[in-house]
C-alpha positions as a Python dict, from the first residue, in 0.01 Angstrom:
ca = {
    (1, 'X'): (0, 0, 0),
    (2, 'X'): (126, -330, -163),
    (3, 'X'): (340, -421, 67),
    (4, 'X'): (206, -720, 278),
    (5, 'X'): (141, -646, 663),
    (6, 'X'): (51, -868, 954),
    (7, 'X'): (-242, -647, 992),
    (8, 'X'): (-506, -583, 739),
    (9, 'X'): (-468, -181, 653),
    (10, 'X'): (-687, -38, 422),
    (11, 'X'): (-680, 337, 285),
    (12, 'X'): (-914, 625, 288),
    (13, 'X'): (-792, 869, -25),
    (14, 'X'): (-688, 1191, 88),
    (15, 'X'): (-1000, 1403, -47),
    (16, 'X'): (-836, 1777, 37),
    (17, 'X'): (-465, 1779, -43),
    (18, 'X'): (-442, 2098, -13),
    (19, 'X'): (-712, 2120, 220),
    (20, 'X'): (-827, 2496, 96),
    (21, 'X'): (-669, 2617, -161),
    (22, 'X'): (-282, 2592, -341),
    (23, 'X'): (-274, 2999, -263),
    (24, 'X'): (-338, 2942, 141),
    (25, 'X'): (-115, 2633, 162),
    (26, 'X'): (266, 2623, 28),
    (27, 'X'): (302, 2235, 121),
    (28, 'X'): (298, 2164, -253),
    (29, 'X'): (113, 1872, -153),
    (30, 'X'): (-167, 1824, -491),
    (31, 'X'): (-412, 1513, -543),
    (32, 'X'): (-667, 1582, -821),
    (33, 'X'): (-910, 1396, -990),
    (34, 'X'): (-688, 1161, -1176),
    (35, 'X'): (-516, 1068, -857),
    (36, 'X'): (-791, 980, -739),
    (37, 'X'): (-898, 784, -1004),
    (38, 'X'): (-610, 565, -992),
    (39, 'X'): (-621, 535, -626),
    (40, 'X'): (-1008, 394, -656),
    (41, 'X'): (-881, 112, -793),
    (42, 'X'): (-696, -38, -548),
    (43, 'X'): (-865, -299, -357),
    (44, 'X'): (-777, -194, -19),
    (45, 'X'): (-906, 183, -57),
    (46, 'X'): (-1271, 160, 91),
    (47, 'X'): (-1322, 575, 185),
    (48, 'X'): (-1286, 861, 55),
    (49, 'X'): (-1092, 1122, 328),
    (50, 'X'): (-1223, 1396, 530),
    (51, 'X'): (-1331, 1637, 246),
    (52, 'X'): (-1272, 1965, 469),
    (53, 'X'): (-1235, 2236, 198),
    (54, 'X'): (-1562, 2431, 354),
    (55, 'X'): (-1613, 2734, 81),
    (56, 'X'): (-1549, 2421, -187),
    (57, 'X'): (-1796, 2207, -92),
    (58, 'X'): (-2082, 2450, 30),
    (59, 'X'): (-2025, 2768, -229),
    (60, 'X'): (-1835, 2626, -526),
    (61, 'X'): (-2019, 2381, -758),
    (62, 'X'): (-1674, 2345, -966),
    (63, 'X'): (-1415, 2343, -687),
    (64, 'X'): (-1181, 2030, -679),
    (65, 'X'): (-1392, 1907, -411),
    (66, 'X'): (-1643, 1863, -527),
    (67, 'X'): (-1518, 1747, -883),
    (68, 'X'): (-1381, 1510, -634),
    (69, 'X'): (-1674, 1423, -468),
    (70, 'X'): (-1845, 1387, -762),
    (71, 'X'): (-1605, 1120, -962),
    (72, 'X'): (-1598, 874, -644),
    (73, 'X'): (-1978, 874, -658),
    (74, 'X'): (-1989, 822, -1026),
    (75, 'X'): (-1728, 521, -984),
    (76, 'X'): (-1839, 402, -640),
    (77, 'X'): (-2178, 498, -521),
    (78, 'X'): (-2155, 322, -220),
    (79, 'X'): (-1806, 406, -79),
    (80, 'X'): (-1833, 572, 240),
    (81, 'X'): (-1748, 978, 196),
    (82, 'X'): (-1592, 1123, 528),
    (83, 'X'): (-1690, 1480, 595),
    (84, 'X'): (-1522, 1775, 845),
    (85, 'X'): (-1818, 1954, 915),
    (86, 'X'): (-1767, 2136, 1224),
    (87, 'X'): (-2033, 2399, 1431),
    (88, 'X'): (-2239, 2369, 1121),
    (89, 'X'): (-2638, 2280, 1135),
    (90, 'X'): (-2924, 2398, 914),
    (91, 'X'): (-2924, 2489, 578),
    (92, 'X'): (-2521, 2475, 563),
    (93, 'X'): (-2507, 2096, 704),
    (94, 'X'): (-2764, 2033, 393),
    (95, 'X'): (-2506, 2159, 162),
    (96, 'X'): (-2285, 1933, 249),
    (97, 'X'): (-2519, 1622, 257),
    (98, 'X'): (-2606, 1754, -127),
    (99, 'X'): (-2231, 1735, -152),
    (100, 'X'): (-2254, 1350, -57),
    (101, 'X'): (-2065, 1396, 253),
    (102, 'X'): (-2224, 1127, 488),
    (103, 'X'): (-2035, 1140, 836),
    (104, 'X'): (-1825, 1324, 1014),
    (105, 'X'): (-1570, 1336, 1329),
    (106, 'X'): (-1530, 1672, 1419),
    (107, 'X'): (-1607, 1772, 1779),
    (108, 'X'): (-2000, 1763, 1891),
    (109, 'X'): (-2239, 1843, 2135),
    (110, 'X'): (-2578, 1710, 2221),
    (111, 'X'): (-2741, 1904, 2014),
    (112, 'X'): (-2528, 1887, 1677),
    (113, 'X'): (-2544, 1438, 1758),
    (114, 'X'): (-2945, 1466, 1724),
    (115, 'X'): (-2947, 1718, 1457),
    (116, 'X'): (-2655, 1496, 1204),
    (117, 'X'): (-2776, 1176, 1288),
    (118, 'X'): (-3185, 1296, 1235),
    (119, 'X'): (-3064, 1413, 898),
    (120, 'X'): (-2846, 1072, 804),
    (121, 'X'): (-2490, 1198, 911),
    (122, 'X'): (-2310, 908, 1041),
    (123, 'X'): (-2063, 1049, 1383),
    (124, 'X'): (-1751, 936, 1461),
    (125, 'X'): (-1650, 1056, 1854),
    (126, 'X'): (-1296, 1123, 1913),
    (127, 'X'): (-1163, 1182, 2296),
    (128, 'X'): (-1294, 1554, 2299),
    (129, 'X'): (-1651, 1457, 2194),
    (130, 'X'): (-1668, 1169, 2455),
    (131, 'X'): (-1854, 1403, 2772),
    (132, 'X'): (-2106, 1269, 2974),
    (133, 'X'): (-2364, 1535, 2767),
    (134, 'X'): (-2293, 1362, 2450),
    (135, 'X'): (-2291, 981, 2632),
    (136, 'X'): (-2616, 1027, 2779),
    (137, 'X'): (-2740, 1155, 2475),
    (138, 'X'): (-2629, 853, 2294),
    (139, 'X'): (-2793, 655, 2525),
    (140, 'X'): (-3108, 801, 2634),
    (141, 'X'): (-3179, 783, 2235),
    (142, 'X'): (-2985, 446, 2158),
    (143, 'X'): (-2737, 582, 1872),
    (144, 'X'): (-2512, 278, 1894),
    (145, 'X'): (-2590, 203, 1493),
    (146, 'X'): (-2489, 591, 1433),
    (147, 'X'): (-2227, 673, 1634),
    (148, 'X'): (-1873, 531, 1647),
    (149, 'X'): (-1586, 574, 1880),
    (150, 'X'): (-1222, 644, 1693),
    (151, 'X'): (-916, 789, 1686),
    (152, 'X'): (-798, 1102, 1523),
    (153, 'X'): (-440, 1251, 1513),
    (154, 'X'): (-294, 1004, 1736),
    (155, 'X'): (96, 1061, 1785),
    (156, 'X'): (310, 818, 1868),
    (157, 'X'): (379, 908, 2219),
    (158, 'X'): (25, 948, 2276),
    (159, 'X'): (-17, 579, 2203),
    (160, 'X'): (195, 507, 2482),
    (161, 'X'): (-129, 613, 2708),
    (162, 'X'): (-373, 425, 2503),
    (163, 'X'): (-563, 406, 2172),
    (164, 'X'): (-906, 303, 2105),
    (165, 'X'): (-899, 173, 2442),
    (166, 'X'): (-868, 476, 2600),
    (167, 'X'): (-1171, 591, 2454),
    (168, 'X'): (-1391, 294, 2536),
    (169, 'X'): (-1273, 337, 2897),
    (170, 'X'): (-1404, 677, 2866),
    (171, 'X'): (-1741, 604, 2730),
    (172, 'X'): (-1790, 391, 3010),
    (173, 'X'): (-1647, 625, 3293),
    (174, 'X'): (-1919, 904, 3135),
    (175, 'X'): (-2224, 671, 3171),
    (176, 'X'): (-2198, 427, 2842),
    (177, 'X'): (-2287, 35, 2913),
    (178, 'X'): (-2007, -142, 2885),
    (179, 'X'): (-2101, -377, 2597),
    (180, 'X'): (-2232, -108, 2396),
    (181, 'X'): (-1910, 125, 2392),
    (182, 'X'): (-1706, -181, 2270),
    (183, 'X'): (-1969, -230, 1983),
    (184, 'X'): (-1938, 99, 1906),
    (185, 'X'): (-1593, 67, 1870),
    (186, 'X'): (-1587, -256, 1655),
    (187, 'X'): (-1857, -350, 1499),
    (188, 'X'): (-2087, -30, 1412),
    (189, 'X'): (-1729, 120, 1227),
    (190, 'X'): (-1690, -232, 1021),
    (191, 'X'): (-2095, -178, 894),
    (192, 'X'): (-1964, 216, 831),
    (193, 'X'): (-1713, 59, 593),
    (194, 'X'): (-1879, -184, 441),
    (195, 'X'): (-1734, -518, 628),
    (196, 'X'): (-1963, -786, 634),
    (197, 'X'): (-1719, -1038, 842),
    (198, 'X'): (-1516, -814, 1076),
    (199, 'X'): (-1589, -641, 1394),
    (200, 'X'): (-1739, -919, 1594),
    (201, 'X'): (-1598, -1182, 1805),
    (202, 'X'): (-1796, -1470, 1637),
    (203, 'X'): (-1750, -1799, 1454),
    (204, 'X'): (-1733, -1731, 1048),
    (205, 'X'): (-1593, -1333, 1117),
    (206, 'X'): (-1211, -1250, 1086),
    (207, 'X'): (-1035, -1244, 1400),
    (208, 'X'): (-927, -868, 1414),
    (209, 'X'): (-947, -852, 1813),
    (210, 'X'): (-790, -1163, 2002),
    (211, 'X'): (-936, -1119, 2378),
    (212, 'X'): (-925, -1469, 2425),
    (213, 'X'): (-815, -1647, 2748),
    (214, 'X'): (-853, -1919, 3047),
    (215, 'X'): (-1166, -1598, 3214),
    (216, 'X'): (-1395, -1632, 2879),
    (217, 'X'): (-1693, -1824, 2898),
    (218, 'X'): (-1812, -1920, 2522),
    (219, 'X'): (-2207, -1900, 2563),
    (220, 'X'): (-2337, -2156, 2316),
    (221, 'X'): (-2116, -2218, 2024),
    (222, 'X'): (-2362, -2383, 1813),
    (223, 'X'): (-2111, -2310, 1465),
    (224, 'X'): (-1822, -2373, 1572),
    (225, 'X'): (-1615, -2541, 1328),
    (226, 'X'): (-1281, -2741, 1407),
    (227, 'X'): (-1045, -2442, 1348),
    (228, 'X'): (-1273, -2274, 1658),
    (229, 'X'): (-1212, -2546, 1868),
    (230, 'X'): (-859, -2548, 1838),
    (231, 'X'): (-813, -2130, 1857),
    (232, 'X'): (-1038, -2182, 2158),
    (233, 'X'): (-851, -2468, 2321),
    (234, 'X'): (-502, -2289, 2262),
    (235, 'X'): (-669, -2023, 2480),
    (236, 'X'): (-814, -2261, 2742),
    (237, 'X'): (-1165, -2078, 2717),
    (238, 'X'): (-1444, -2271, 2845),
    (239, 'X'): (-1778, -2315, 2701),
    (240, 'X'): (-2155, -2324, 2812),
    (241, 'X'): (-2357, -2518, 2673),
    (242, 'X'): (-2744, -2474, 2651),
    (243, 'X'): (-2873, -2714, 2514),
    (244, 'X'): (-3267, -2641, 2616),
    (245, 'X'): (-3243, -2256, 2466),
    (246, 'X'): (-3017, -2386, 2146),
    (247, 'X'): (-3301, -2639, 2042),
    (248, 'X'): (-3617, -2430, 2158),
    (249, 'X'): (-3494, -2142, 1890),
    (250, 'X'): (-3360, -2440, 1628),
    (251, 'X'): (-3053, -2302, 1603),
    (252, 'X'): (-2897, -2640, 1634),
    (253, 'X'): (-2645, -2842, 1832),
    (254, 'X'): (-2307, -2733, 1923),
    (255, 'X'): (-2035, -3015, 1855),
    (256, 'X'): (-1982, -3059, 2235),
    (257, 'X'): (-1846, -3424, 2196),
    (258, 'X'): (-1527, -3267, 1966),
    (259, 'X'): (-1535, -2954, 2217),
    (260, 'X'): (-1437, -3244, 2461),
    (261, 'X'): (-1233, -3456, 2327),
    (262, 'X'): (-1026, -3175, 2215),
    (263, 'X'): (-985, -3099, 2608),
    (264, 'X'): (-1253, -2752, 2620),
    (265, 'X'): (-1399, -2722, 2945),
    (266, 'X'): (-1777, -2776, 2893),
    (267, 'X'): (-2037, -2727, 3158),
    (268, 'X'): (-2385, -2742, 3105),
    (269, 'X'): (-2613, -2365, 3121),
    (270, 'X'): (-2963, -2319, 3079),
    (271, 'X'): (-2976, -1912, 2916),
    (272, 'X'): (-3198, -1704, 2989),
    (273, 'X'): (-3552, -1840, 3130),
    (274, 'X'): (-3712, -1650, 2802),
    (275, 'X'): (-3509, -1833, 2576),
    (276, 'X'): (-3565, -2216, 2732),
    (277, 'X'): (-3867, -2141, 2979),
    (278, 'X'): (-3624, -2270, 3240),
    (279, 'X'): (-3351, -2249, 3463),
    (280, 'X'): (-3422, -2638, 3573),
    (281, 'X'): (-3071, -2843, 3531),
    (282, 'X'): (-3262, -3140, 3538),
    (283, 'X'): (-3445, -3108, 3222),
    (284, 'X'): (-3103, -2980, 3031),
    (285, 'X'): (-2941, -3265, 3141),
    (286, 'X'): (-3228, -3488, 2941),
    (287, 'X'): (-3220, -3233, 2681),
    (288, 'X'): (-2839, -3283, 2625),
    (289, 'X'): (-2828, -3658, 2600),
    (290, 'X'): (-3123, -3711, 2370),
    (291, 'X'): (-2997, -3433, 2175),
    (292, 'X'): (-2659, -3545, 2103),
    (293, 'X'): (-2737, -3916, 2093),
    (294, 'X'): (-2963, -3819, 1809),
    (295, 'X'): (-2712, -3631, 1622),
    (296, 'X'): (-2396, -3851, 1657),
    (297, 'X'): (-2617, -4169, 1613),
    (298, 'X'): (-2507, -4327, 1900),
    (299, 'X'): (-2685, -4441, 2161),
    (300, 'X'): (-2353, -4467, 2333),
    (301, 'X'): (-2266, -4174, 2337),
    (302, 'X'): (-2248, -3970, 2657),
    (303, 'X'): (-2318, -4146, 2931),
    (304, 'X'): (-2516, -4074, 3224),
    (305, 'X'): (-2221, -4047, 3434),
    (306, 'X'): (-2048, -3820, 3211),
    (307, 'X'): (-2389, -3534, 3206),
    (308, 'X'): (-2409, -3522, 3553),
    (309, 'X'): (-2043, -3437, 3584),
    (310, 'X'): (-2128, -3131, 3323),
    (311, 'X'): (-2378, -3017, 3499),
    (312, 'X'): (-2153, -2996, 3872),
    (313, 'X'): (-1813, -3023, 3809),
    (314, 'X'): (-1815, -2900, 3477),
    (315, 'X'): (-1997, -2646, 3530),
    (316, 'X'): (-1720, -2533, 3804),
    (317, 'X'): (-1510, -2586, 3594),
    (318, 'X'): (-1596, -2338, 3302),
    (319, 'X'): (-1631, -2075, 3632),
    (320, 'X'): (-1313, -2136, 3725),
    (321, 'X'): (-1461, -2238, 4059),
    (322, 'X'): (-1363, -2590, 4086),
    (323, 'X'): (-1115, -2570, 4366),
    (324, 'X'): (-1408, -2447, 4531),
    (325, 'X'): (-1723, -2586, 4440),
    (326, 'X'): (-1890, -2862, 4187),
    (327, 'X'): (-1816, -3151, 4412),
    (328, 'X'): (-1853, -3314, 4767),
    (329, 'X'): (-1476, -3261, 4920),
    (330, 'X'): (-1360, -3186, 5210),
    (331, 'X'): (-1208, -2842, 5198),
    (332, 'X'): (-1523, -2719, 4931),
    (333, 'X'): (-1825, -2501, 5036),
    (334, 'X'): (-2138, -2743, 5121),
    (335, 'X'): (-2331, -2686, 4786),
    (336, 'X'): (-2559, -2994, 4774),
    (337, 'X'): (-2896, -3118, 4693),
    (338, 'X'): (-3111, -3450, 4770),
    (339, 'X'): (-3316, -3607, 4557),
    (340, 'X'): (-3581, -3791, 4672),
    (341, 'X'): (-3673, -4153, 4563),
    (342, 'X'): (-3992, -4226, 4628),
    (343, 'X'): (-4211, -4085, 4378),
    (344, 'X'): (-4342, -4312, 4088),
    (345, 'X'): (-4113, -4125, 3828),
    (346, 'X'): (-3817, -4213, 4051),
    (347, 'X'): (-3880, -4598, 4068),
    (348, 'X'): (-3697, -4835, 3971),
    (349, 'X'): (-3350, -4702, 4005),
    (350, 'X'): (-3076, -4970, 3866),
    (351, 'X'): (-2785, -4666, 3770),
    (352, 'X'): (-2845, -4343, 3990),
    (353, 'X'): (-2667, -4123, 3700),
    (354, 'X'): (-2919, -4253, 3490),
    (355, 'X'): (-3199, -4177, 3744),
    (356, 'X'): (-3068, -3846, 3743),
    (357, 'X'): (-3052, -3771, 3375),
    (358, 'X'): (-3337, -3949, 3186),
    (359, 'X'): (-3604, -3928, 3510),
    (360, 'X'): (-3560, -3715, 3781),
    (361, 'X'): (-3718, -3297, 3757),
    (362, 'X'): (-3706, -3048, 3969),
    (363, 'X'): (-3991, -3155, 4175),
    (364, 'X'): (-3770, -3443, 4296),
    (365, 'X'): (-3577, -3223, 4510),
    (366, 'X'): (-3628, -3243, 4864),
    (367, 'X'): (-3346, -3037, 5013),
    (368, 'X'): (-3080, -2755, 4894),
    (369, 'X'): (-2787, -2626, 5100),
    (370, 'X'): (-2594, -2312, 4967),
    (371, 'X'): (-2242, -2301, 5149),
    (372, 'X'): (-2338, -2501, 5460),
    (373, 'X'): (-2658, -2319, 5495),
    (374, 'X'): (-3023, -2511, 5413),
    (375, 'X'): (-3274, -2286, 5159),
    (376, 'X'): (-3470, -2541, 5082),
    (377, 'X'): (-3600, -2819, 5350),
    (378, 'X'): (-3902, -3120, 5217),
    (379, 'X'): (-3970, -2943, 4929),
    (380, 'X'): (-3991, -2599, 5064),
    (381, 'X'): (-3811, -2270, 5101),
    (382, 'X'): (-3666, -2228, 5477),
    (383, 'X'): (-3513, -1868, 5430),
    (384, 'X'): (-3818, -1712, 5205),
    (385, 'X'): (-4182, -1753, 5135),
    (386, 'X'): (-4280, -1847, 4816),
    (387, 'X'): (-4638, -1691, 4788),
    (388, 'X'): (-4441, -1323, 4872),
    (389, 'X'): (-4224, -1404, 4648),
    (390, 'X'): (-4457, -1459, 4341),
    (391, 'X'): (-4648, -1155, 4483),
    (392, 'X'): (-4385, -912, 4491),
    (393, 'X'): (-4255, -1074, 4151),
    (394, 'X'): (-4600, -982, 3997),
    (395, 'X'): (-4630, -666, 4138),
    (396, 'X'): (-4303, -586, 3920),
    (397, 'X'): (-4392, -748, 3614),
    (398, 'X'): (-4713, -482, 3587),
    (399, 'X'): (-4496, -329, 3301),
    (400, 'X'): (-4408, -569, 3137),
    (401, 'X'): (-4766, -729, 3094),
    (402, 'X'): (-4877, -404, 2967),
    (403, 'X'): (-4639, -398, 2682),
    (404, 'X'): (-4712, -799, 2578),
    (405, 'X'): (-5096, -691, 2566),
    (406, 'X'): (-4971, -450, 2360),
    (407, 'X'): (-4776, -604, 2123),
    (408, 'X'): (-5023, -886, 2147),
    (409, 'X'): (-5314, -663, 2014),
    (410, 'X'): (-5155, -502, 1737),
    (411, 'X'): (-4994, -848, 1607),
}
């Protein structure tokens, strides 16, 4: 335990050494109270064990158990307690909450996930709990904070197959989204344990997972700091920027000019159209040079030029598309758009970036070809009809109107 690892380990104490009693197990194996009173002060213990001595903890007030039990609440009332509590519900499951015990990892069914985590016990799947029965169940109630996904008993040769990853696989294969078995997995463990800065792939939390590469798109990036931007540009990942959705929710500017000049691919995104009422390039482009002109106090800074390259090239470029697309070649697809120059907003036109960036909307496109083929011709859609389209669009948002009247009444 004091020797210093590349890794971070920390220590659960062993709660149930023996695990029943010295008479059933000849190990010679003993850790009593005072054991684990030293033990509680070390700073990289943050558990206490799988407490598994059953007819201790649920029958016998003064077993070592729960004299156990009892000493790391007195010292620590907030360390996590692991529990073995397996096939047991009712009134025997409440004897071992009274115990303290506050999770457990034995195997589970549907029914024994509701009944735990309705009473407060925190779960923690291993491979043989991972069925589609339990996934859905997870799901279909949205357990993510209560559930995690671990590893138990793992052998060296079984790591040869996988670890952890195995199991997310799994999760997935039975019916889990995708994004929600690898929080379970990272981050709702860390909360378990009491980590406030682990378990998430974000700027100010330890780096405990390294997935980084050339295929990751950084959405955003509003904090990151100068030791991000050189992690991310040792890993060549590219970066979106949106600019519109970033100001609209004031959680500020992302340093895109030292994102650049320390050679990150930037492009230009828009989010979500809830989070910047629009998916209209145009109006990011604006967006990002008043934006950062403002906040480097420079009106320098950025030229024209240089935003309309994010926002085609540069955007191709954070794909990974630009051999492809992003730019009028021969040997590209035929991705293009005019703009049209005769409205008022339009006139008089002196720089075309310029035209482009600080006065030009959407409305100021006449005509859109996707790959050689036109969708939009003067202004209007060739391949579709817009009045269906709003139609059938409405039609589908009948739900969703419900709910905001809703939500709109009982605010």
């Amino acid at each position: 335990m004091q020797e210093k690892t590349y890794l971070d380990i920390f220590y659960a104490i062993p709660s149930s050494v023996p695990s029943t009693t010295p008479q059933l197990e000849t190990t010679g194996g003993l850790i009593e109270v005072k054991e684990v009173v030293s033990l509680l002060k070390h700073p990289k213990v943050i558990a206490l064990g799988e407490a598994m001595n059953f007819k201790g903890i649920t029958d016998e007030p003064n077993s070592l158990i729960r004299q156990i039990l009892k000493k790391v609440q007195d010292t620590k009332p907030f360390m996590p307690l692991e529990g073995h509590i397996p096939n047991v519900s009712g009134e025997t499951l409440a004897k071992f909450m009274f115990a303290g015990l506050t999770a457990d990892h034995t195997q589970q069914t549907p029914e024994s996930i509701l009944e735990k985590v309705t009473n407060g016990i925190f779960l923690e799947l291993q491979k043989k709990s991972i069925t589609p029965e339990n996934i859905k169940t997870i799901v279909d109630y949205g357990l993510y904070e209560h559930v995690a996904l671990i590893t138990d008993d793992i052998m060296a040769d079984d790591l040869l197959e996988g670890h952890l990853d195995t199991n997310v696989r799994l999760a997935i294969e039975c019916g889990m989204p995708v994004e929600e078995a690898i929080y379970m997995t990272t981050y709702t463990p860390t909360r378990r344990m009491g980590f406030q800065y682990r378990g998430a792939i974000a700027s100010g939390f330890l780096a405990d997972l390294a997935i980084l590469n050339k295929k990751v798109i950084a959405a955003h990036g509003i904090f990151f700091n100068d030791e991000d931007i050189k992690i991310l540009k040792e890993a060549d990942v590219a970066v979106s920027h949106c600019i519109g959705a970033n100001t609209k929710s004031a959680k500020g500017v992302a340093p895109v000019q030292k994102m650049i000049q320390a050679g990150l691919r930037v492009g230009l995104g828009t989010d979500g159209p809830s989070s910047g009422n629009t998916l209209d390039l145009f109006t990011q482009m604006k967006l990002f040079a008043n934006f950062h002109k403002t906040l480097l106090q420079d009106r320098s800074a950025f030229p024209a030029r240089d935003i309309v390259r994010m926002a085609t090239i540069g955007g191709a470029e954070v794909l990974g598309l630009a051999s492809k697309i992003g730019s009028l070649k021969k040997g590209k697809k035929a991705d293009l758009i005019l703009v049209e120059t005769n409205s008022a907003n339009m006139f008089p036109i002196f720089d075309p970036y310029s035209v482009l960036v600080y006065s030009a909307n959407a409305s100021n496109v006449q005509d859109v070809m996707i790959n050689g083929k036109w969708i939009v011709r003067d202004k209007l859609l060739v391949q579709q009809d817009l009045s269906t389209l709003r139609h059938n669009l409405s039609k589908q948002m009948t739900h969703f109107r419900k709910i905001a009247i809703e939500m709109d009444k009982k605010e």
